[in-house]
N, C-alpha and C positions, 0 to 999 in steps of 0.2 A: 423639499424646500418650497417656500411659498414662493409667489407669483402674483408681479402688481395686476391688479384688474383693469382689463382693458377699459381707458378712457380715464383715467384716473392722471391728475393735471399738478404738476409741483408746484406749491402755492406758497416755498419760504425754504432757505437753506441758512444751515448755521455756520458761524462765523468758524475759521479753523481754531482746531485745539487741538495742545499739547503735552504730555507730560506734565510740563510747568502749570498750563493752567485748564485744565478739563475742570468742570464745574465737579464740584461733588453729589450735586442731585445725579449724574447720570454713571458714577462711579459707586453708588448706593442702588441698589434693588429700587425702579423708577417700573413705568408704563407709557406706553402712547397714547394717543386720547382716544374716543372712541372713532372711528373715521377715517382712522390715521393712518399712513401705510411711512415709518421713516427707510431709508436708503442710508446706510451707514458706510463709506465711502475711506478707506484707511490711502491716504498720501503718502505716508513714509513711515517706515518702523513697525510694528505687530501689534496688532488689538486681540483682546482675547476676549471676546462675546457670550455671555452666560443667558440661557434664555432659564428662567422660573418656574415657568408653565411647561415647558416641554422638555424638561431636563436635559441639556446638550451644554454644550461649551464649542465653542469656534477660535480657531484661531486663524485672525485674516491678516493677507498682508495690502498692500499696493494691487489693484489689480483686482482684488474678489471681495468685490461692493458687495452685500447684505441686505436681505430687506426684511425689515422687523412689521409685523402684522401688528395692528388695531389692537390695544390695551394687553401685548404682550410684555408679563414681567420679565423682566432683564437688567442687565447691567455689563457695564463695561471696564475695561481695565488694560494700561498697557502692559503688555510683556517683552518691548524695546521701546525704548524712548523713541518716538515719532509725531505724527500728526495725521488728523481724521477731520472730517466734517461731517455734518448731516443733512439730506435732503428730505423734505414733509411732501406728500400727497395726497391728493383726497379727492373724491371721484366730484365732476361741478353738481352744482345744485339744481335742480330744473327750474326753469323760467318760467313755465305756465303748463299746472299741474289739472288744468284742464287737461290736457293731451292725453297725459297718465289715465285719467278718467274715464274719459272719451275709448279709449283705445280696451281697457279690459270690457268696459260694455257689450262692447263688437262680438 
């Protein structure tokens, strides 16, 4: 399984969805952007998580968050009416890439 990289900072979570209203862009074969690490977080009821790249299927309940890697294809689906949200991460930006610089010279 993957694993967020250390330092990597939640920068936006999505609104809850449910059965009734999951968008269809993330019930359709979607990706992350590149950067991206989401946390797919099931509240109540059973998600069934299809990854495209990695050929797997998951079925999560309450309890066993997910974390979806940078421009992995996937989609989502429930398999009991419930509710999920999503959390976004991304490692911060450096402030002054002098340092960066500076430091491989060395």
């Amino acid at each position: 399984m993957s694993t967020m990289p250390q330092g990597a900072e939640c920068y936006a979570r999505s609104p809850q969805f449910t059965h009734e209203n999951v968008p269809a862009k993330l019930t359709g074969v979607h990706t992350t952007k590149a950067g991206v690490w989401a946390r797919l977080i099931v509240e109540d009821g059973e998600i069934v998580y299809t990854s495209i790249r990695d050929n797997y299927a998951l079925r999560l309940q309450p309890g066993e968050p997910h974390l979806i890697e940078p421009q992995e294809e996937h989609f989502v689906e429930f398999a009991k009416p419930g509710a999920f949200h999503l959390e976004f991460y991304k490692l911060p930006v450096l402030e002054n890439l002098e340092w960066l610089e500076t430091s491989q010279d060395e």
